[in-house]
DSSP file (Angstrom, degrees, kcal/mol; ACC not computed):
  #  RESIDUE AA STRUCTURE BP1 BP2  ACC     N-H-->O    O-->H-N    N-H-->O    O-->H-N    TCO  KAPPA ALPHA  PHI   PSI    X-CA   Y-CA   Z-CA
    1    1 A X              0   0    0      0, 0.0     0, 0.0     0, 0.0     0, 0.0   0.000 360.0 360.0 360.0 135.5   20.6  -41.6   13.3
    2    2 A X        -     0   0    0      1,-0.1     2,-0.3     2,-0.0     0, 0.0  -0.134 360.0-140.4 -38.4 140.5   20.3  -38.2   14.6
    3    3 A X    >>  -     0   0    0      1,-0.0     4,-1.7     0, 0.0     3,-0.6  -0.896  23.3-115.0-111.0 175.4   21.6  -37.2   17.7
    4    4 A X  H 3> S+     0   0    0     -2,-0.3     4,-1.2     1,-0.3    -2,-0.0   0.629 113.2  55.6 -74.4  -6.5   19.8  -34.9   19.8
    5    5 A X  H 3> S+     0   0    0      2,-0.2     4,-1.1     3,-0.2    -1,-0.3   0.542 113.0  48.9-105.7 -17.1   21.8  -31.9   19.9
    6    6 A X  H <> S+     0   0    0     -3,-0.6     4,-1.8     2,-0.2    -2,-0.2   0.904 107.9  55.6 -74.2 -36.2   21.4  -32.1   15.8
    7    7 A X  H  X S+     0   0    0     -4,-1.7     4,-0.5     1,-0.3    -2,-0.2   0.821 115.1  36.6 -81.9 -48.5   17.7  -32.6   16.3
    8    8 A X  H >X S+     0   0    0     -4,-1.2     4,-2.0    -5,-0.4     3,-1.5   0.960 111.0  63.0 -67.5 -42.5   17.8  -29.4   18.3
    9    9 A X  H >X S+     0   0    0     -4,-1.1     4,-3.5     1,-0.3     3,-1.4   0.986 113.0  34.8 -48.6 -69.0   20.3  -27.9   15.9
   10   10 A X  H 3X S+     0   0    0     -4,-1.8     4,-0.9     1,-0.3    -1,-0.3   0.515 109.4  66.9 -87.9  17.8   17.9  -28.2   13.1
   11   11 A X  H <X S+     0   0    0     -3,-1.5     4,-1.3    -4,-0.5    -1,-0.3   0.729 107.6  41.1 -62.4 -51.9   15.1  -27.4   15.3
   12   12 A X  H <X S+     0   0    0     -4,-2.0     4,-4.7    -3,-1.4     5,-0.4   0.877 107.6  52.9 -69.6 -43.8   16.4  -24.3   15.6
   13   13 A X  H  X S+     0   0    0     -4,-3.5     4,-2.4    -5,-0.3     5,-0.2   0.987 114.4  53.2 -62.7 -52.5   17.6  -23.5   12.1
   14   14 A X  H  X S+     0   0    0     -4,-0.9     4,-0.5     2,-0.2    -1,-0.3   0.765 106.8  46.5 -17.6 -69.3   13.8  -24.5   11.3
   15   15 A X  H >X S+     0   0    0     -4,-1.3     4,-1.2     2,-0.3     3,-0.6   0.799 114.7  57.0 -86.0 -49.0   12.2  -21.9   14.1
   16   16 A X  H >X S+     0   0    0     -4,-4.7     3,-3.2     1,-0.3     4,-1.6   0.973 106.0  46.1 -64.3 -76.1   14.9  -19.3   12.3
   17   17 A X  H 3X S+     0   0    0     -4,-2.4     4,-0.7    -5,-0.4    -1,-0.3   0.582 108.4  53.7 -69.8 -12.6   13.6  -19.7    9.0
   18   18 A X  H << S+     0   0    0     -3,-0.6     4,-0.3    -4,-0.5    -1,-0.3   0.488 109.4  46.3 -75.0  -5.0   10.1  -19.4    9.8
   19   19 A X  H XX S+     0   0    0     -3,-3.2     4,-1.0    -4,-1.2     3,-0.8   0.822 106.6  62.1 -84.1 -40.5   10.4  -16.3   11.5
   20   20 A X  H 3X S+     0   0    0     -4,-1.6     4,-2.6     1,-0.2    -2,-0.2   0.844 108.5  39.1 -29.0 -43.1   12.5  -15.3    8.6
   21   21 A X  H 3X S+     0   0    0     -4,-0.7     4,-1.9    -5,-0.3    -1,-0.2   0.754 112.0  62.3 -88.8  -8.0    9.5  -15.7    6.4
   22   22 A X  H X4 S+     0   0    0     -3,-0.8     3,-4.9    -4,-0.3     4,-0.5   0.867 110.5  45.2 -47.7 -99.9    7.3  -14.0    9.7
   23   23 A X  H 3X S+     0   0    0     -4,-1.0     4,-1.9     1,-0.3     5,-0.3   0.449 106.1  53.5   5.2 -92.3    9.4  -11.2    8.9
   24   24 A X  H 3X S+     0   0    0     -4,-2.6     4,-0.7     1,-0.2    -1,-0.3   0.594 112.5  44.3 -25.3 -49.8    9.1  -11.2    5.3
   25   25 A X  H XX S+     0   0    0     -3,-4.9     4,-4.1    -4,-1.9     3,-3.0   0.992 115.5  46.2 -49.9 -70.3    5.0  -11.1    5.4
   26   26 A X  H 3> S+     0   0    0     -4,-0.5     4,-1.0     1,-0.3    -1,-0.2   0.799 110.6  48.8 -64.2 -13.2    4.8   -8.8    7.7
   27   27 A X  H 3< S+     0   0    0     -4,-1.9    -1,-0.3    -5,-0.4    -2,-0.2   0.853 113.9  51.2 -88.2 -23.7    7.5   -6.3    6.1
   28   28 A X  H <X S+     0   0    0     -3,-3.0     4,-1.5    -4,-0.7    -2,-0.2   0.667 110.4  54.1-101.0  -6.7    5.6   -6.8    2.5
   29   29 A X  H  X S+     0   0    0     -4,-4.1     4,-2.1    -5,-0.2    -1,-0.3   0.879 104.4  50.4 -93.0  -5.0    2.2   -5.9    4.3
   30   30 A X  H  X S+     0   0    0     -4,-1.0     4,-0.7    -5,-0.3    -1,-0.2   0.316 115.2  37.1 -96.3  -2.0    3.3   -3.1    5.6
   31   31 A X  H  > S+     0   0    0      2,-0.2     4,-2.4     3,-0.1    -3,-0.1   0.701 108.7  68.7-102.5 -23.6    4.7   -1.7    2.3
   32   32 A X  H  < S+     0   0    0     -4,-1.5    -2,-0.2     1,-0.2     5,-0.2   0.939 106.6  43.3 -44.0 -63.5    1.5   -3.5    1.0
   33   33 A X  H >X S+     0   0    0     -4,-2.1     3,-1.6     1,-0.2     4,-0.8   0.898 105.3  63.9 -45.5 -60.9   -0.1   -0.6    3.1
   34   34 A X  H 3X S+     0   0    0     -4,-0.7     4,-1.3     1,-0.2    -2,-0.2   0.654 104.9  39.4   2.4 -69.8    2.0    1.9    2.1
   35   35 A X  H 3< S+     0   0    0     -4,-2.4    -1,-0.2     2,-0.2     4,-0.2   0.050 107.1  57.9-114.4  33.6    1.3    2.0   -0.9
   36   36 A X  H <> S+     0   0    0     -3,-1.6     4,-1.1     2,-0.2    -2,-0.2   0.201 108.9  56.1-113.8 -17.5   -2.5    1.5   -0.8
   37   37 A X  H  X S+     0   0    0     -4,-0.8     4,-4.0    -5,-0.2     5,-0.3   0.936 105.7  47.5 -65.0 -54.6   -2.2    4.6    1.4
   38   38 A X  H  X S+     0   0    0     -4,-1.3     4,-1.8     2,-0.2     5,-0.3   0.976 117.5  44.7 -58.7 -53.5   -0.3    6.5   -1.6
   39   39 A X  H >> S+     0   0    0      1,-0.3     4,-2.5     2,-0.2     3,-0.6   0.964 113.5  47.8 -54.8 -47.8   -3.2    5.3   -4.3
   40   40 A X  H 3X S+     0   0    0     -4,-1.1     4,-2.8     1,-0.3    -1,-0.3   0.905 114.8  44.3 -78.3 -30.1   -6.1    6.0   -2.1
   41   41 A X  H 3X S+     0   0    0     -4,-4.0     4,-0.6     2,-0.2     5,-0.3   0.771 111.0  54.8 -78.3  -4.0   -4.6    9.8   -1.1
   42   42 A X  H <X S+     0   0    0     -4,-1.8     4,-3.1    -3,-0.6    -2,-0.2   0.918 110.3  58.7 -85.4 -38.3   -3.8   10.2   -5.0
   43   43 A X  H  X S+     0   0    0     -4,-2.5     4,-2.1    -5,-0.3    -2,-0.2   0.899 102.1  39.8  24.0-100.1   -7.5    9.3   -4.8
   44   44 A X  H  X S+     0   0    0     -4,-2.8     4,-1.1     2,-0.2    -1,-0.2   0.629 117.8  48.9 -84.2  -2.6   -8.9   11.7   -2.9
   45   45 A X  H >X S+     0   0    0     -4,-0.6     3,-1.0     2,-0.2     4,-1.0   0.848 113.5  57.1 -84.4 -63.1   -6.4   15.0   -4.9
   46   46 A X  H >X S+     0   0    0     -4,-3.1     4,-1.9    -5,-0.3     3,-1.7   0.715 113.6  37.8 -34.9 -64.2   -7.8   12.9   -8.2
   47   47 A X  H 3X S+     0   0    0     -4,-2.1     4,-1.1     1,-0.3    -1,-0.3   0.820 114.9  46.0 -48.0 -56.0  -11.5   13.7   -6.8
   48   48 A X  H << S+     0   0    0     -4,-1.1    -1,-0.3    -3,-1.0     4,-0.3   0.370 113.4  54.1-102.1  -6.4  -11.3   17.1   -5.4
   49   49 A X  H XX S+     0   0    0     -3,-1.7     3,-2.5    -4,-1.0     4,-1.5   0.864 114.3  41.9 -83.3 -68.2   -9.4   18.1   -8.8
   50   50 A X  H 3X S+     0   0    0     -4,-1.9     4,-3.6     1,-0.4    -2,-0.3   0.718 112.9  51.6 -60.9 -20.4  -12.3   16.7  -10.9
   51   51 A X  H 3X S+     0   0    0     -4,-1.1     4,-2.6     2,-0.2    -1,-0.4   0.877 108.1  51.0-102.0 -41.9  -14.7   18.2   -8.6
   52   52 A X  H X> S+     0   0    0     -3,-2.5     4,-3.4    -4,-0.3     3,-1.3   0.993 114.8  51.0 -49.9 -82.1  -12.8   21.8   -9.0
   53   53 A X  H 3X S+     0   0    0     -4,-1.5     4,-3.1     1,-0.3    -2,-0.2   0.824 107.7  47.8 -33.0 -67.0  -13.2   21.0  -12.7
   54   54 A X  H 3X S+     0   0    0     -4,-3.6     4,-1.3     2,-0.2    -1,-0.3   0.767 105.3  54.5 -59.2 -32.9  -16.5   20.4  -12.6
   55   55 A X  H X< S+     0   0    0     -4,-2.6     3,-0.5    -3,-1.3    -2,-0.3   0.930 112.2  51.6 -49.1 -60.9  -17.7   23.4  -10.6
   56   56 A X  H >< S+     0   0    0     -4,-3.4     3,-2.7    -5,-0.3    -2,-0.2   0.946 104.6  52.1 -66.0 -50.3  -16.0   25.4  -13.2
   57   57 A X  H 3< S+     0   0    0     -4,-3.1     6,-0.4     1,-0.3    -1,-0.3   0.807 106.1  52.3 -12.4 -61.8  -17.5   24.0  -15.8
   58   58 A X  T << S+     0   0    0     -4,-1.3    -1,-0.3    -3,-0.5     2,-0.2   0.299  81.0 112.2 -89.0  -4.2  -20.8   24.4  -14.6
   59   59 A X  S <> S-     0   0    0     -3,-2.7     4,-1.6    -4,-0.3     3,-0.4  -0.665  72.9-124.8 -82.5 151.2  -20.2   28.0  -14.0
   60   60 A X  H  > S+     0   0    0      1,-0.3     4,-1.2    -2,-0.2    -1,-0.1   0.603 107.0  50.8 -86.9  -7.9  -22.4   30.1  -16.5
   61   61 A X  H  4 S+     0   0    0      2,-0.2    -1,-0.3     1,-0.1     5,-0.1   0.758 110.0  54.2 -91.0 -19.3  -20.0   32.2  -18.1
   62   62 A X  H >4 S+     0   0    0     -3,-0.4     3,-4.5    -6,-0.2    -2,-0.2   0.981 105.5  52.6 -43.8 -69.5  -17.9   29.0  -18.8
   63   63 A X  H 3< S+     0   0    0     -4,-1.6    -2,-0.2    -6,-0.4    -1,-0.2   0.757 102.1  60.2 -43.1 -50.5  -20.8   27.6  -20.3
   64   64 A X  T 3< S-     0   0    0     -4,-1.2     2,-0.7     1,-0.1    -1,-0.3  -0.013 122.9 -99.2 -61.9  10.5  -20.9   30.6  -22.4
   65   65 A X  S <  S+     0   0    0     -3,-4.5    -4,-0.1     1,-0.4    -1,-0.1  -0.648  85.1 119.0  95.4 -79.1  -17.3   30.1  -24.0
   66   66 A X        -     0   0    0     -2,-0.7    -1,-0.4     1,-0.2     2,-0.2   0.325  66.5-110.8 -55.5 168.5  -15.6   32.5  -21.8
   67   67 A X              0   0    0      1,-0.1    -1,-0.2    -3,-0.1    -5,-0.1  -0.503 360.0 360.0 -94.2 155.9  -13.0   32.1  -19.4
   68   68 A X              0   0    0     -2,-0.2    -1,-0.1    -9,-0.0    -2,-0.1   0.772 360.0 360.0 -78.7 360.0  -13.6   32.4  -15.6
């Protein structure tokens, strides 16, 4: 049988290790973020390249083989 100062003991050690795992969530969303930041701004350079690209393309001396 338990005694109460065990029951709290492992009361505690409990409360600790679920803040541990708090921690843990919260630390891999926030890298989670991170790096959904880094895709989406590789994103928007990926777009604005293609978009470059495509404007030149579409210019008429391009079309015609030469360079701009």
């Amino acid at each position: 049988m338990e005694t109460d100062t065990e029951t709290r003991l492992y009361g505690l050690i409990e409360d600790a290790h679920k803040a541990l795992e708090t921690v843990k969530r919260e630390k891999a969303t926030r890298e989670a973020g991170r790096a959904f930041a880094l895709v989406a701004t590789k994103l928007d350079e990926a777009r604005l390249w293609l978009g470059e690209a495509l404007d030149i393309a579409s210019m008429p001396e391009v079309a015609d083989g030469e360079r701009p």
